[in-house]
ZADO-1210 file (C-alpha; in nm, 4 decimals, padded with zeros to 6 digits):
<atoms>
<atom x="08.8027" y="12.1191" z="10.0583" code="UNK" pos="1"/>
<atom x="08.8162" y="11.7787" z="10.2183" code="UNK" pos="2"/>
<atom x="09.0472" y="11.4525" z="10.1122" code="UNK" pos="3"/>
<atom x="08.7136" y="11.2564" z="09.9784" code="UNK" pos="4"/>
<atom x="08.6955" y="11.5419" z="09.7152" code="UNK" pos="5"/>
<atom x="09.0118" y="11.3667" z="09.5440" code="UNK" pos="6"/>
<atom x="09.1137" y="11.0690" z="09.4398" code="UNK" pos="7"/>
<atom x="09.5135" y="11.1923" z="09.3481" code="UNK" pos="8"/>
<atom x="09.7763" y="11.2033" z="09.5953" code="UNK" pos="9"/>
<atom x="10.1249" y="11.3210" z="09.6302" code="UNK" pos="10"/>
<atom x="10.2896" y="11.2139" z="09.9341" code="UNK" pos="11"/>
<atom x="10.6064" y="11.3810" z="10.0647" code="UNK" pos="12"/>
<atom x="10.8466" y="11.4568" z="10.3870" code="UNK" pos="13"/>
<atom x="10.8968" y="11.8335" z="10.3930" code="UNK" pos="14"/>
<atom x="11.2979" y="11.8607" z="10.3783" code="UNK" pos="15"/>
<atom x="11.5083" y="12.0812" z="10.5834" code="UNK" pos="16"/>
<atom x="11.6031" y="12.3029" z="10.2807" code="UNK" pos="17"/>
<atom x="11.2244" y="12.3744" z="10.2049" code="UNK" pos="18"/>
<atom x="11.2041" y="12.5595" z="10.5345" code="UNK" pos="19"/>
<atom x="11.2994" y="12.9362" z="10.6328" code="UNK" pos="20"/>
<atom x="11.3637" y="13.1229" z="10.9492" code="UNK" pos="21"/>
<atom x="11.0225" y="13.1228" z="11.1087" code="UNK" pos="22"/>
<atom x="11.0952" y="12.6740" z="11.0789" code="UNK" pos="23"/>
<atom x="10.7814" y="12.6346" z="10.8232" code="UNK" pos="24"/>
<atom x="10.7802" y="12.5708" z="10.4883" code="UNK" pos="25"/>
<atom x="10.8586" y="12.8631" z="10.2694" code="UNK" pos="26"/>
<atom x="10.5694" y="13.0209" z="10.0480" code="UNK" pos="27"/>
<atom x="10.7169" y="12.9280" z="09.7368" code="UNK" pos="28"/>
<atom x="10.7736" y="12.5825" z="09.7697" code="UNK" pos="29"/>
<atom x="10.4366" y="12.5073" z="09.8120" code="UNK" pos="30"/>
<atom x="10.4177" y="12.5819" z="09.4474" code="UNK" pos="31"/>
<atom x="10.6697" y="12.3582" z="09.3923" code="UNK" pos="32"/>
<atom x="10.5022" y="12.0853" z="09.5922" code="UNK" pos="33"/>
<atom x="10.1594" y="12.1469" z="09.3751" code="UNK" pos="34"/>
<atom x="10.4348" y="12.1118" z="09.0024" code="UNK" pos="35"/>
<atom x="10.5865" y="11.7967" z="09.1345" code="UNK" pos="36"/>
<atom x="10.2242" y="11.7051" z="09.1963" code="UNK" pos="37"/>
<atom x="10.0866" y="11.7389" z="08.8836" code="UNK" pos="38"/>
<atom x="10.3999" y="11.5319" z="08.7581" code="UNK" pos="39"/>
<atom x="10.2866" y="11.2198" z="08.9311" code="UNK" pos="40"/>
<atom x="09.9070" y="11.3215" z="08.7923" code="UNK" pos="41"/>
<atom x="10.0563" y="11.2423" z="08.4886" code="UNK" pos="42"/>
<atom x="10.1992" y="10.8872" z="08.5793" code="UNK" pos="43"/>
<atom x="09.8393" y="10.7897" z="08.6899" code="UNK" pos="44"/>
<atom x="09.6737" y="10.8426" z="08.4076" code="UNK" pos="45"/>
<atom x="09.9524" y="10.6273" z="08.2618" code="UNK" pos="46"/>
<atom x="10.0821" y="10.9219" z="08.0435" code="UNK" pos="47"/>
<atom x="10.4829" y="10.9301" z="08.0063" code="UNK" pos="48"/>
<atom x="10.4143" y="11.3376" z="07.9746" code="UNK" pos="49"/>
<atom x="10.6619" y="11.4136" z="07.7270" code="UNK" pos="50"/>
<atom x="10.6050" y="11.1161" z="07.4607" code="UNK" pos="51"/>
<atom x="10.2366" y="11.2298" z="07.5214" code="UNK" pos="52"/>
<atom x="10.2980" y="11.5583" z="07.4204" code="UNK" pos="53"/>
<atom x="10.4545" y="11.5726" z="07.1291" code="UNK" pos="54"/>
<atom x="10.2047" y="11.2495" z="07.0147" code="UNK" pos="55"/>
<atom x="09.8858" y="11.4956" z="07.0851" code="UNK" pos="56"/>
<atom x="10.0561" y="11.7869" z="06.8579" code="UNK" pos="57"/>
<atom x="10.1129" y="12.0164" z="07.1739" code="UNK" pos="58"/>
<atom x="10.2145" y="12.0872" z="07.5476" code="UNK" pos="59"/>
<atom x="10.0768" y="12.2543" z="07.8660" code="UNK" pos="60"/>
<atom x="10.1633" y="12.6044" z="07.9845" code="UNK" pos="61"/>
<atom x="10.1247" y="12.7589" z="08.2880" code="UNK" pos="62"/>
<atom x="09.9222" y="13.1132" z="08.2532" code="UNK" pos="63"/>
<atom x="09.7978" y="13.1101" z="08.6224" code="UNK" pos="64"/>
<atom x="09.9049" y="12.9770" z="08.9711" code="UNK" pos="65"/>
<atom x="09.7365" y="13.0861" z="09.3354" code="UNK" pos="66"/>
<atom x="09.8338" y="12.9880" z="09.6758" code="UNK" pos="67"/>
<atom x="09.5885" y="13.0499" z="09.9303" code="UNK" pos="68"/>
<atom x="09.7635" y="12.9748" z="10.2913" code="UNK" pos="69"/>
<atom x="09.5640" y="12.7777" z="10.6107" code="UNK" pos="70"/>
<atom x="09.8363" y="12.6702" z="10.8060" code="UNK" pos="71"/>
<atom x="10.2041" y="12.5922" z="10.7787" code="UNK" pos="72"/>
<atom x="10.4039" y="12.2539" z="10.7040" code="UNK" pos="73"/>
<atom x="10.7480" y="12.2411" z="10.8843" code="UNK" pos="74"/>
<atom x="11.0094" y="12.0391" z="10.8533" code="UNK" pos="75"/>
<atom x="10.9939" y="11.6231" z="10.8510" code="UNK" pos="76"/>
<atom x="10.5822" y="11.6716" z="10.8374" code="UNK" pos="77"/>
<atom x="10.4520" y="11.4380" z="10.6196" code="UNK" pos="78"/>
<atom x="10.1997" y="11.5440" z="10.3664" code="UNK" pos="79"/>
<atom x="09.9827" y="11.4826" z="10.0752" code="UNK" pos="80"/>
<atom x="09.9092" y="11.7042" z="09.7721" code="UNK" pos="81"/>
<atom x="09.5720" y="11.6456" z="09.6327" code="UNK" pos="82"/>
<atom x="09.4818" y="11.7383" z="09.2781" code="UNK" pos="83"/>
<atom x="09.2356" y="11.7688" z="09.0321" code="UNK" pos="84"/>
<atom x="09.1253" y="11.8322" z="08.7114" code="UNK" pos="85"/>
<atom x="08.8209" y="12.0556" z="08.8049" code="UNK" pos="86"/>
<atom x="08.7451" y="12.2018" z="08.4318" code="UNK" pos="87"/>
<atom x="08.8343" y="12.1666" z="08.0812" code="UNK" pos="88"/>
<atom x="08.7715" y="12.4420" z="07.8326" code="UNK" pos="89"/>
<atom x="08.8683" y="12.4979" z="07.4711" code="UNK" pos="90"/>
<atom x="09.1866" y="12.5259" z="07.5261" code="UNK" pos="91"/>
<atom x="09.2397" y="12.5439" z="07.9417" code="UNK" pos="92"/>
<atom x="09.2599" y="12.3135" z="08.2482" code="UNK" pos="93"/>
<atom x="09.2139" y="12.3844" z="08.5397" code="UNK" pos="94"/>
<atom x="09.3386" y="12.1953" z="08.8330" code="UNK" pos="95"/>
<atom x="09.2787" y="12.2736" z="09.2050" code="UNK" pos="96"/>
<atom x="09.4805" y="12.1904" z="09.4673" code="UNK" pos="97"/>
<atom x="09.4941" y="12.0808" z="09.7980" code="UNK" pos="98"/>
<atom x="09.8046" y="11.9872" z="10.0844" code="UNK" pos="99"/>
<atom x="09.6785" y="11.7987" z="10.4221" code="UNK" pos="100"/>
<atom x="09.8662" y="11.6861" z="10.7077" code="UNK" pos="101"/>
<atom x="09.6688" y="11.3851" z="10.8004" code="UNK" pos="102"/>
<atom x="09.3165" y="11.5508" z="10.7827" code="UNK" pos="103"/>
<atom x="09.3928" y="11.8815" z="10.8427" code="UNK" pos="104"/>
<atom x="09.3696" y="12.1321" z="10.5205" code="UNK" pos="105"/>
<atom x="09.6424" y="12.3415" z="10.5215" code="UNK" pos="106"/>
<atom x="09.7093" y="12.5040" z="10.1967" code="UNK" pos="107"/>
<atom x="09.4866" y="12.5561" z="09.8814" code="UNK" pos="108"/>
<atom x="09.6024" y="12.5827" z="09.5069" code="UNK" pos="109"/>
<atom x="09.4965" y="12.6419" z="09.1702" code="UNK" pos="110"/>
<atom x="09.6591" y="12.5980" z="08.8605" code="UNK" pos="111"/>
<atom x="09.5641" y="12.6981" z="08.5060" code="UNK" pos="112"/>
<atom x="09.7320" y="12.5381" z="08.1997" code="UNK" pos="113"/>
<atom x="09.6895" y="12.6215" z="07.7828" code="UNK" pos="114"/>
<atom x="09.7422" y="12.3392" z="07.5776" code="UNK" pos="115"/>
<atom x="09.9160" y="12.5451" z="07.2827" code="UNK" pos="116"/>
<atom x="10.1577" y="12.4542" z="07.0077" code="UNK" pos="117"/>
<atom x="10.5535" y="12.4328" z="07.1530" code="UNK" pos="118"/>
<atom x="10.6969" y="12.6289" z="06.8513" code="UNK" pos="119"/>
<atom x="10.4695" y="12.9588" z="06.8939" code="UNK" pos="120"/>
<atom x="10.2887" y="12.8831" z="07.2253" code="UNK" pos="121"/>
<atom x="09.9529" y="13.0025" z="07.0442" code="UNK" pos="122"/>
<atom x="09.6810" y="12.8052" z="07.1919" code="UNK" pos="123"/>
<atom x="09.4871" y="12.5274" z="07.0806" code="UNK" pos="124"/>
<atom x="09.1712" y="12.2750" z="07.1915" code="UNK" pos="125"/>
<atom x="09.2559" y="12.0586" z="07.4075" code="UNK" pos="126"/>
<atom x="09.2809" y="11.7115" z="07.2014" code="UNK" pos="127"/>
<atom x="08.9528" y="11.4936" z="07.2775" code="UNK" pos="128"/>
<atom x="09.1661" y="11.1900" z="07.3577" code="UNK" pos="129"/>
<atom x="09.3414" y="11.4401" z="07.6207" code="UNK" pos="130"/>
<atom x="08.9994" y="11.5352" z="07.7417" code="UNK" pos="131"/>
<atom x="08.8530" y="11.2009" z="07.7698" code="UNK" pos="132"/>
<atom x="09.1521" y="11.0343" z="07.9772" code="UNK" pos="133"/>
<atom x="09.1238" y="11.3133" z="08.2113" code="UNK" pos="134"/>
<atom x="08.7765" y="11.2919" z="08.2657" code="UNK" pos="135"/>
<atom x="08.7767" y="10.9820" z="08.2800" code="UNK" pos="136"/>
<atom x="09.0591" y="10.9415" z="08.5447" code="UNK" pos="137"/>
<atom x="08.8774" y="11.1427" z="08.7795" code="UNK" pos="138"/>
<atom x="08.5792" y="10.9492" z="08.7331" code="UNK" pos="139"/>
<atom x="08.7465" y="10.6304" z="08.8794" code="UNK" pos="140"/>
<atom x="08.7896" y="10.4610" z="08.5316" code="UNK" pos="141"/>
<atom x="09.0874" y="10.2390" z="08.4813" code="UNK" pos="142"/>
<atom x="09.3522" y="10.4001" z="08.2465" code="UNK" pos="143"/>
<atom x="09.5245" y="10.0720" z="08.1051" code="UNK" pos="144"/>
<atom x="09.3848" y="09.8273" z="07.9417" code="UNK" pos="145"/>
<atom x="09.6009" y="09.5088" z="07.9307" code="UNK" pos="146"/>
<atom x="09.5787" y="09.2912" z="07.6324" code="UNK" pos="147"/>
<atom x="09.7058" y="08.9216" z="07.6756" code="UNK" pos="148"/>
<atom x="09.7907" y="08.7001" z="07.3123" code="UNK" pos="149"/>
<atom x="10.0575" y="08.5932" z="07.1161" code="UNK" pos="150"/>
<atom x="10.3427" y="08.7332" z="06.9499" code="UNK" pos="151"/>
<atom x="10.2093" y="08.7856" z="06.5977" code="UNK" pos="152"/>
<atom x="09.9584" y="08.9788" z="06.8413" code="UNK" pos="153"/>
<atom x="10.1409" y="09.1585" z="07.0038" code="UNK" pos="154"/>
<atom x="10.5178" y="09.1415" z="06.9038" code="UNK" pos="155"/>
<atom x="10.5931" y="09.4465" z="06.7682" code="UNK" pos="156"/>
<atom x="10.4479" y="09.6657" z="07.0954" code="UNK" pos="157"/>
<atom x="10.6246" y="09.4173" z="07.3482" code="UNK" pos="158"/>
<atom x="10.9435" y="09.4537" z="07.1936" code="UNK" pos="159"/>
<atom x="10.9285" y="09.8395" z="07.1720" code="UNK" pos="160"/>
<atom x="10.8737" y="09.8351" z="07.5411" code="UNK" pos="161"/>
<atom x="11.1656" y="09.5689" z="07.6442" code="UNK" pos="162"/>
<atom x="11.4156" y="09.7447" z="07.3975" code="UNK" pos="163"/>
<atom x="11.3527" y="10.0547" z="07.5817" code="UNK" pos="164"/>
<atom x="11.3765" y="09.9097" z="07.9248" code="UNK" pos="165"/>
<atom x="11.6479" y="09.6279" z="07.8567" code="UNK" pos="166"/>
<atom x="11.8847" y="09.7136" z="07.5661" code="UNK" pos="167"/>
<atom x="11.8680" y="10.1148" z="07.6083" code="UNK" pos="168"/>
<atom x="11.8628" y="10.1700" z="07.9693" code="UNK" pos="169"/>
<atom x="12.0188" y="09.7997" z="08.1579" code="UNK" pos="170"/>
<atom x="12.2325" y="09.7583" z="07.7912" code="UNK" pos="171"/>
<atom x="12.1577" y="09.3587" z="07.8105" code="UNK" pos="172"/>
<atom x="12.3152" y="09.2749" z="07.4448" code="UNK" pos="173"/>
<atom x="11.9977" y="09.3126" z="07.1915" code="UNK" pos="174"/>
<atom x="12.0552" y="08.9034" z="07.1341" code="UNK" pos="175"/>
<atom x="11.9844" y="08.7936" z="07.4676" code="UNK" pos="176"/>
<atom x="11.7120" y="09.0138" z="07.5384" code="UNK" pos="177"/>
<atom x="11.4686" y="08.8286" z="07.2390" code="UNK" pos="178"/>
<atom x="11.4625" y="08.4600" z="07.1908" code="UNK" pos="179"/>
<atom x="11.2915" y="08.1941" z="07.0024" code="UNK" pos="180"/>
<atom x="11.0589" y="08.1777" z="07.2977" code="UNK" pos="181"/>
<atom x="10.9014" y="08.5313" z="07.2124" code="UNK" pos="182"/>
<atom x="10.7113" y="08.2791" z="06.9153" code="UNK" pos="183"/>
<atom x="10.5102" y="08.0396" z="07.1831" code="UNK" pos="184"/>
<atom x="10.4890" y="08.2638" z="07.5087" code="UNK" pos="185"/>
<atom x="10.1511" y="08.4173" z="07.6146" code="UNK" pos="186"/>
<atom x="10.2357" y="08.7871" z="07.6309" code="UNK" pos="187"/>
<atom x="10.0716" y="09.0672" z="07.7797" code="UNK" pos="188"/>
<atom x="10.1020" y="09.4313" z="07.7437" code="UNK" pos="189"/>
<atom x="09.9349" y="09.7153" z="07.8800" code="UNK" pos="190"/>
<atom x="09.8321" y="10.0385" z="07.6925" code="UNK" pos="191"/>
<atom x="09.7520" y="10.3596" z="07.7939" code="UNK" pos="192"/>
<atom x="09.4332" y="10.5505" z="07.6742" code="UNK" pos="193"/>
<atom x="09.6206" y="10.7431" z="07.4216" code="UNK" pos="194"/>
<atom x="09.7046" y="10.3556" z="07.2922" code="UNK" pos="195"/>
<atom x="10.0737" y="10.3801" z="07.3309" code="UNK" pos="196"/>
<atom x="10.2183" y="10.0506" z="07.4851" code="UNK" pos="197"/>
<atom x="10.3430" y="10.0895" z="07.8551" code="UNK" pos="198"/>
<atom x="10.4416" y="09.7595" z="08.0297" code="UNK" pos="199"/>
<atom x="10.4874" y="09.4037" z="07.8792" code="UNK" pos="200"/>
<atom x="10.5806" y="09.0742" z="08.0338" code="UNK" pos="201"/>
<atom x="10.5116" y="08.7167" z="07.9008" code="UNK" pos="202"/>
<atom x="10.5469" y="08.3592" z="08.0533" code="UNK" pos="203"/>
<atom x="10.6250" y="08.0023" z="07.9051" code="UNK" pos="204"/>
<atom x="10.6403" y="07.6641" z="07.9830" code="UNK" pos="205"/>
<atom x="10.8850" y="07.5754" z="08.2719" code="UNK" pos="206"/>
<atom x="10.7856" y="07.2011" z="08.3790" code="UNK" pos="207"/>
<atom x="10.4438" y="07.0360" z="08.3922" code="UNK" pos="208"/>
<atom x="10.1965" y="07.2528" z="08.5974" code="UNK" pos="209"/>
<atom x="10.4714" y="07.5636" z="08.6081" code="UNK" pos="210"/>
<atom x="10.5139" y="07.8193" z="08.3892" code="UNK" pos="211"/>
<atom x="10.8252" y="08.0961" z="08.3822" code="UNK" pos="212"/>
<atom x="10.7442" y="08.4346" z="08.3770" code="UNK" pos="213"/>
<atom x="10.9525" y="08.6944" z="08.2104" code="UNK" pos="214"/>
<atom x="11.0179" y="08.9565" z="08.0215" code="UNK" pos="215"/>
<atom x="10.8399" y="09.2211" z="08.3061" code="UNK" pos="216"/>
<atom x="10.8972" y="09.5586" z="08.1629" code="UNK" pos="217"/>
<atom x="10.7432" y="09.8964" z="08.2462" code="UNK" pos="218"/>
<atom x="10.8248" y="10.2470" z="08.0783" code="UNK" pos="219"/>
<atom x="11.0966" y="10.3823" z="08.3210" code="UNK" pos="220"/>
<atom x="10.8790" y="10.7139" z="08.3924" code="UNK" pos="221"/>
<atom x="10.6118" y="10.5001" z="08.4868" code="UNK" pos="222"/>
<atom x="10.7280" y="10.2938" z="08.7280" code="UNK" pos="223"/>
<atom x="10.5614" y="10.2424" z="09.0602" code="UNK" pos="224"/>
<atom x="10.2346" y="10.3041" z="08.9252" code="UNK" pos="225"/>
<atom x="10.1196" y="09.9921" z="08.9503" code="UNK" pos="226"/>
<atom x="10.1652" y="09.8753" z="08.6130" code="UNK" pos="227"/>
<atom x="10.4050" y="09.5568" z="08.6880" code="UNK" pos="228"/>
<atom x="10.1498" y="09.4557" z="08.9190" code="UNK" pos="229"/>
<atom x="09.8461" y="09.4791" z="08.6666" code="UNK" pos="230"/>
<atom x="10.0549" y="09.2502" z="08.3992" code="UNK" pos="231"/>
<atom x="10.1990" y="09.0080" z="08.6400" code="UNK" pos="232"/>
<atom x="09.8135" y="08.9885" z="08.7777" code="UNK" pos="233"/>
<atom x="09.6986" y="08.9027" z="08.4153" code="UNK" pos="234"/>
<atom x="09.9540" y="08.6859" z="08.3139" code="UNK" pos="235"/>
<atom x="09.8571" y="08.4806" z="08.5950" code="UNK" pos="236"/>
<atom x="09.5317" y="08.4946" z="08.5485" code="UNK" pos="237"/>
<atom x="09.5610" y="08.3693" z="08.1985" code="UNK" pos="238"/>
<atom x="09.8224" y="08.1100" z="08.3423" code="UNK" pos="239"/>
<atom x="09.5539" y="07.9938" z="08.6072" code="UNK" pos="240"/>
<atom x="09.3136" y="07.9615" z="08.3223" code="UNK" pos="241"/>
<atom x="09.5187" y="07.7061" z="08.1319" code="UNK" pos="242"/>
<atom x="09.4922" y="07.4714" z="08.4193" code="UNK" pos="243"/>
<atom x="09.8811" y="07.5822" z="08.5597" code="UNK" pos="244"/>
<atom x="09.9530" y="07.5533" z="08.9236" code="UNK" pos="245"/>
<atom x="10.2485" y="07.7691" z="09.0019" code="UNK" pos="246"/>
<atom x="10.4072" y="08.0486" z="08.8382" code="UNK" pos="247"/>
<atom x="10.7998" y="08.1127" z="08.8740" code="UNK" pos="248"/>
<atom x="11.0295" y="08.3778" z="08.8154" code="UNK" pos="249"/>
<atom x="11.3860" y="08.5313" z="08.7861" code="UNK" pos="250"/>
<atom x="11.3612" y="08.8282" z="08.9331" code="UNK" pos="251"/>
<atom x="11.6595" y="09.1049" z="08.9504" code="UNK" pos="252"/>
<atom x="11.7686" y="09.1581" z="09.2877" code="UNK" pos="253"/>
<atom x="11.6349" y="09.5471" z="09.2906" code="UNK" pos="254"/>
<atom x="11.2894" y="09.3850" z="09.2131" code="UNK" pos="255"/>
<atom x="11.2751" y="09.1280" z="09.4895" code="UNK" pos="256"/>
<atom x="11.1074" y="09.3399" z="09.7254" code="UNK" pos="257"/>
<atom x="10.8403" y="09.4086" z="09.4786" code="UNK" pos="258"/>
<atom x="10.7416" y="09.0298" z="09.3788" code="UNK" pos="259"/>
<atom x="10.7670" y="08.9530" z="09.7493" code="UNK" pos="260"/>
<atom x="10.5019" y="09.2121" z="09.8325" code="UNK" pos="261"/>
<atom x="10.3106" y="09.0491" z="09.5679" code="UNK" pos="262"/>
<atom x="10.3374" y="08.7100" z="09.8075" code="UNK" pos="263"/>
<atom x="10.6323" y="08.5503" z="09.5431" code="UNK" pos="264"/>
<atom x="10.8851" y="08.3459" z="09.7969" code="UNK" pos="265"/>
<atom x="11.2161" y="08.3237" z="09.7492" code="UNK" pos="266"/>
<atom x="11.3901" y="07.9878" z="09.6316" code="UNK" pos="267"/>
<atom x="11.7735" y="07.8808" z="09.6217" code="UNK" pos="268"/>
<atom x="12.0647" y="08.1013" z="09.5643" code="UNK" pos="269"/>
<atom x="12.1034" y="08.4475" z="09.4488" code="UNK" pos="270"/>
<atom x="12.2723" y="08.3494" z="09.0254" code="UNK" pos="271"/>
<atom x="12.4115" y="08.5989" z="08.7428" code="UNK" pos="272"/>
<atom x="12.2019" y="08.6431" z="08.4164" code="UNK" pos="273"/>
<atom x="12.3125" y="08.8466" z="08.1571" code="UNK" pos="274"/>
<atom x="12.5783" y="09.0247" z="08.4143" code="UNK" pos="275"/>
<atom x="12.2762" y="09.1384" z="08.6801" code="UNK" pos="276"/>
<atom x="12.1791" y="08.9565" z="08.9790" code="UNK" pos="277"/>
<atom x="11.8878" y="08.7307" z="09.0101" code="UNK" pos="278"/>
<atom x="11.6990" y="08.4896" z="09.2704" code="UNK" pos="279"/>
<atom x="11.4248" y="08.2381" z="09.1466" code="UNK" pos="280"/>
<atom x="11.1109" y="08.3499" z="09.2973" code="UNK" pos="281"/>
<atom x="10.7526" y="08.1195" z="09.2914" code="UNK" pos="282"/>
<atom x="10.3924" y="08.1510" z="09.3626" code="UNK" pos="283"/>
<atom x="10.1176" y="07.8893" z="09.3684" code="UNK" pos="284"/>
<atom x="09.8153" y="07.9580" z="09.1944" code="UNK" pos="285"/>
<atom x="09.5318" y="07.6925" z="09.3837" code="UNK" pos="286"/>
</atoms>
């Protein structure tokens, strides 16, 4: 197997406490390494795997797992676990494995799942939409599509999304996260292939030529994915479209280094809004 055979990667530092006493990576872990994985798998097709579950009627089970051993990792290596989907049957998937340290192969996995029902782990076909986002992941599709409109559009999926991130998990008070705003913004939000909604963020009118943009929210196991980037890209787009010339933003202080690795500069004085801290952030769009 060779690293153009993929397109997924995992990349980790092999930890001190994965290691035995010959100083390599125990056998076990790299099971463990090929699990966490096919957790992140998940993320890139844009599936929160749990929600996805239980909305396809079913869940994944492990009836197989191989190792076949190269070489060894040892400690502080950095690696890369590559994975697959390399069949779909009735009921099966099949994904093979790979670990490299830089280009060198040096350990070789397979796992085999049953999609089956949770309550009596009998097995049933795998669900076509399952099938399809697969197959089409590892066929270089995209796996959001990012709608952009208003809020009679697309209300009810943005707020789902920003109750979740803002109310539930940063508990801003439910009346400051929505405002009268919400009813002239441009919003966007991105949804997965199953057609669940997975990011949002929406801008309005800050000054002639400017527009705020706000709102940025992305399902919590999805983040750093890439999704923030794909909205923020669209709302701009759509902002460039209308003739704007700069977009501007509040952005939490834990997301700074993201927007600035977007090219967003930083403007005036760290502020407080709704108890976290924020620093106004711009980019021009000529």
């Amino acid at each position: 197997m060779k690293r153009a055979d993929f397109r997924f990667f995992h990349r980790l530092r092999v930890r001190w406490a994965e290691v035995d006493m010959q100083k390599i990576v125990f056998n076990a872990h790299y099971l463990m390494y090929f699990d966490t994985a096919i957790a992140d798998y998940w993320r890139a097709l844009a599936l929160p795997y749990e929600e996805s579950m239980q909305q396809l009627d079913g869940d994944l089970y492990v009836v197989k797992a191989t190792v076949e051993f190269h070489a060894s990792a040892r400690v502080d290596d950095q690696i890369e676990v590559a994975m697959q989907c390399s069949r779909i049957g009735t009921s099966s998937m099949t994904f093979t494995g790979a670990i490299f340290r830089g280009e060198e192969h040096l350990i070789s996995g397979e796992l085999v799942y049953v999609f089956a029902d949770p309550a009596t782990q009998t097995s049933r076909p795998v669900p076509q939409a399952l099938r399809d986002t697969v197959l089409g992941y590892e066929a270089g599709e995209a796996m959001v599509t990012i709608q952009v409109g208003h809020w009679s559009e697309l209300g009810d999926d943005a707020r789902r999304i920003r109750t979740a991130v803002f109310v539930e998990e940063q508990r801003i008070p439910k009346d400051l996260e929505s405002d009268a705003a919400d009813l002239t913004a441009v919003h966007a939000v991105a949804y997965n292939r199953l057609g669940r909604p997975v990011a949002t963020g929406r801008f309005v009118p800050h000054e002639p030529g400017v527009v705020k943009v706000g709102r940025l929210a992305v399902h919590r196991v999805l983040r750093g994915g890439h999704l923030g980037r794909q909205v923020l890209q669209a709302l701009s787009d759509a902002a460039r479209d209308a003739g704007e010339r700069e977009v501007m933003l509040h952005a939490q202080r834990s997301a700074v280094g993201f927007y600035e690795r977007l090219g967003y500069l930083a403007r005036g004085a760290s502020f407080e809004e709704a108890g976290i801290e924020h620093l106004e952030m711009f980019k021009p769009l000529t």
